[in-house]
C-alpha positions in Angstrom: 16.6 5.6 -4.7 17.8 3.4 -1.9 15.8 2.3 1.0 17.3 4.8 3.6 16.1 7.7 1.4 12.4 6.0 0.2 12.0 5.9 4.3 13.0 9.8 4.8 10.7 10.6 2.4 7.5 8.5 3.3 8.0 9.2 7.1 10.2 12.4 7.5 9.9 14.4 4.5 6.2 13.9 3.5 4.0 16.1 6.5 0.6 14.0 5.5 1.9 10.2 5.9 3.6 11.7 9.4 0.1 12.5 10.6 -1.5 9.6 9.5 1.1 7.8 10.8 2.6 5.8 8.0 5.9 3.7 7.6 7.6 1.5 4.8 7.3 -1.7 6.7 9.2 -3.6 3.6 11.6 -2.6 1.2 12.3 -5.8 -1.3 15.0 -5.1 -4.1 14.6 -8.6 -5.7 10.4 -8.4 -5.7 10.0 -4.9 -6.4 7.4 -4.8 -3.9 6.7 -2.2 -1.0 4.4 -2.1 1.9 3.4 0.5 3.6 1.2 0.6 6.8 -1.1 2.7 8.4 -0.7 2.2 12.6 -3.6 2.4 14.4 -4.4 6.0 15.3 -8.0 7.6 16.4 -6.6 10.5 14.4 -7.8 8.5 11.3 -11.0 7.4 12.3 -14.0 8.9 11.0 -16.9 9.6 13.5 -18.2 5.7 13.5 -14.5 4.5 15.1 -13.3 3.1 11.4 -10.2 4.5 9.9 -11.6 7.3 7.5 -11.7 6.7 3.7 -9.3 9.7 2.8 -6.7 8.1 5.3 -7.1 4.9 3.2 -6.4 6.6 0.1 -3.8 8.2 1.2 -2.2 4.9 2.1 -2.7 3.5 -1.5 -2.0 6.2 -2.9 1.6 6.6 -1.4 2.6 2.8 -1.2 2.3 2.8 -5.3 4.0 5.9 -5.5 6.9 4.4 -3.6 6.5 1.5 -5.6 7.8 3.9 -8.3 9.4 6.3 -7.5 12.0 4.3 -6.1 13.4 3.8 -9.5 14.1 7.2 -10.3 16.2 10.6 -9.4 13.8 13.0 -7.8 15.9 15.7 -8.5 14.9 14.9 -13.0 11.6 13.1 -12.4 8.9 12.8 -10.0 5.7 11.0 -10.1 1.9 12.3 -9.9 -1.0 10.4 -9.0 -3.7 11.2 -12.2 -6.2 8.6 -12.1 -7.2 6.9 -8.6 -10.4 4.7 -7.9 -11.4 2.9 -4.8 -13.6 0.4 -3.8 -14.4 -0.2 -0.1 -15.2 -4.0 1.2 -14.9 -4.3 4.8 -15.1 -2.3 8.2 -11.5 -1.1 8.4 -10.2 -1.0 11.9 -6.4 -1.0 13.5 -3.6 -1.5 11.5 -3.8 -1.3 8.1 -1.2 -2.2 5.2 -0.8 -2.3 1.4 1.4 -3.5 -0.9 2.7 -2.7 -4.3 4.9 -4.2 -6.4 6.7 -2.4 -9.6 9.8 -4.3 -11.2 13.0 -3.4 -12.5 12.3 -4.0 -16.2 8.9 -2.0 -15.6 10.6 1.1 -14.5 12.9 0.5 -17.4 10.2 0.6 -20.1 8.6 3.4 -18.0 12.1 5.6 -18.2 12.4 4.1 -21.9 8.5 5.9 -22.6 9.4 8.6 -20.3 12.7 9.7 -22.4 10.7 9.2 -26.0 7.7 11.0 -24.7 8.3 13.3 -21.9 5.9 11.6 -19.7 5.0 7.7 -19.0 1.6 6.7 -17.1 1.8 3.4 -14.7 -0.9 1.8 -13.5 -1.1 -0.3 -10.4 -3.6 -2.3 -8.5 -3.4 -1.7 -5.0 -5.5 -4.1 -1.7 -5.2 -2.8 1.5 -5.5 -5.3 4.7 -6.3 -5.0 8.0 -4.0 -6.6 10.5 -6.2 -9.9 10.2 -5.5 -10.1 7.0 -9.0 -9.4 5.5 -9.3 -7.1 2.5 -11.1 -3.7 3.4 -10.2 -1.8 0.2 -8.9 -2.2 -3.4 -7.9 0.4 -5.6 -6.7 0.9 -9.2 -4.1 4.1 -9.8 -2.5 5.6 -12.5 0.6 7.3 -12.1 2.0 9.7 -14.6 6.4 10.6 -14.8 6.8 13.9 -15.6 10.1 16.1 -15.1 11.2 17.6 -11.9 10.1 20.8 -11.5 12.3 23.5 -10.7 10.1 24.4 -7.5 10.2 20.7 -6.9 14.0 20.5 -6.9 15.1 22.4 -3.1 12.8 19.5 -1.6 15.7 16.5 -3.2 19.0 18.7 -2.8 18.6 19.8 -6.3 
């Protein structure tokens, strides 16, 4: 998937990372690696001013998605998040970002598994940072291939 498309689906197609306000800040082909922040909006705080938990998993959550799915044809496979776990460190406040990084020979193997098995599972290890650079969160998810649904198709022009 190139960049132009991971974008119109992160921050035009996907109705939750519009209201919390997310965007692909970086797109690296050689790396593999996204990131993904979360601009500082009240609309994610919780009622103590801090951005609220669910906002914060949503942010890991899609950045190692991306991180992913960028590899593959929506229209034949798709990615779901199965396993997710999240460990909170510090006050998060403002602008928040996270980063995930999936190479070119991982999605390979992943396809590889995917094509024997009908399914592959990825996990990732995901930090998210405030704008200072502290950590406020780290999370571990698994992420599982499976085949495009059909009702899953109309939203990638298949």
């Amino acid at each position: 998937m190139d960049k132009e498309m991971m974008v119109q689906v992160v921050e035009k197609g996907c109705p939750f990372a519009q209201r919390a306000q997310m965007k692909l800040r970086e797109i690296d082909e050689g790396e593999g690696r996204i990131t993904a922040v979360m601009e500082d909006d009240p609309a994610n705080y919780n009622a103590f001013g801090l951005v609220h938990a669910g906002a914060m998993c949503g942010l890991a959550e899609t950045t190692g998605g991306m991180a992913i799915f960028r590899y593959l044809d929506p229209r034949e496979v798709i990615i779901l998040n199965t396993v997710f776990n999240i460990r909170f460190s510090h006050p998060p406040r403002g602008e928040l970002r996270c980063t995930a990084r999936v190479v070119e020979e991982e999605a390979a193997a992943l396809m590889e598994e995917f094509k024997k098995e009908g399914k592959a599972d990825k996990a990732l290890d995901l930090k998210i940072l405030d704008s200072s650079g502290n950590m406020v969160a780290q999370a571990q998810a698994t992420f599982r291939l499976i085949s495009t649904p059909e009702e899953y198709k109309k939203y990638f022009g298949g």
